[in-house]
N, C-alpha and C positions, 0 to 999 in steps of 0.2 A: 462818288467818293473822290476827294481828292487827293492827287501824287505831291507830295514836296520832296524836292531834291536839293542836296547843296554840294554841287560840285556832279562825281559819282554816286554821293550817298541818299539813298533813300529814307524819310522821315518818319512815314507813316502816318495815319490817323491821329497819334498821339501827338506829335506836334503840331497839328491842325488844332488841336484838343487846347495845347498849352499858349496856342499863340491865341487863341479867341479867351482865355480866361482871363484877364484885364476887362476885356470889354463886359462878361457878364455880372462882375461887379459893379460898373457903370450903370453897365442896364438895371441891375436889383434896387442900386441905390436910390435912382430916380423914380421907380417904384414905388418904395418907400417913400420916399417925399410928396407923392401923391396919394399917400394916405392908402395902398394896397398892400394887404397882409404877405399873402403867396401860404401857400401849402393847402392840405386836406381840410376842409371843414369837418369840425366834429360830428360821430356818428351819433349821441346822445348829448341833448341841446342840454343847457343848464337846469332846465323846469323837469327834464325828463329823468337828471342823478338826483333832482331831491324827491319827485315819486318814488324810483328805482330804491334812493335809502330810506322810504321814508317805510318801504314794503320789506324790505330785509331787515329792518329795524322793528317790525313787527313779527317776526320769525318766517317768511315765504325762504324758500331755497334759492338760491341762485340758478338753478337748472328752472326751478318754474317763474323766475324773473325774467329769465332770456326769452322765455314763450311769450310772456304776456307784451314785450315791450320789441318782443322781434330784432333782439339785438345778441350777436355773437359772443358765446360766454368769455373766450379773449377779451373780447371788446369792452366784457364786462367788469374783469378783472384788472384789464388795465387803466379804466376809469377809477375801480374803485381803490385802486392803490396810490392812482393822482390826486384821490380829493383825502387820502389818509385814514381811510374807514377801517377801521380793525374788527371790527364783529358787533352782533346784535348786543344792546348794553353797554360792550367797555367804552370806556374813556379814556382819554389821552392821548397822544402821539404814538406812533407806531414803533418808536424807538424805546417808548416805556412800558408797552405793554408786550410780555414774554407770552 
């Protein structure tokens, strides 16, 4: 860990924190210019939400989707709310359908 002081006063972590924040925009950006995303890879690949919809679209439950595809019902609700899925049948955007 290190100590910064200026003068008597002590800094702490946090200004360790704020003095390297420049550079990690440095570092992300040149990241990015090398064509590297950064963050989590998704847990269900794109081929796997259109099985996943293609089988709630035919009436399976979501509790027996999560078995068969071995993926976290969270995990599954928050896919299916990113690709806009409102239920087996309806149509439309999630903002039209009550």
């Amino acid at each position: 860990m290190h100590v910064y002081f200026i003068g008597k006063h002590y800094l702490g972590p946090m200004c360790h924190r704020a003095l390297l924040r420049p550079e990690w925009g440095i570092t992300l950006a040149a990241a990015r210019r090398r064509g590297r995303k950064g963050g989590r890879p998704p847990t269900i690949d794109a081929e796997k939400v259109e099985q996943v919809l293609a089988a709630l679209e035919a009436g399976a439950s979501k509790a027996s989707v999560c078995r068969t595809f071995k993926v976290a019902r969270s995990t599954l609700i928050d896919t299916l709310k990113r690709t806009g899925w409102t239920g087996p049948g309806k149509t439309g955007t999630p903002e039209t359908v009550v």
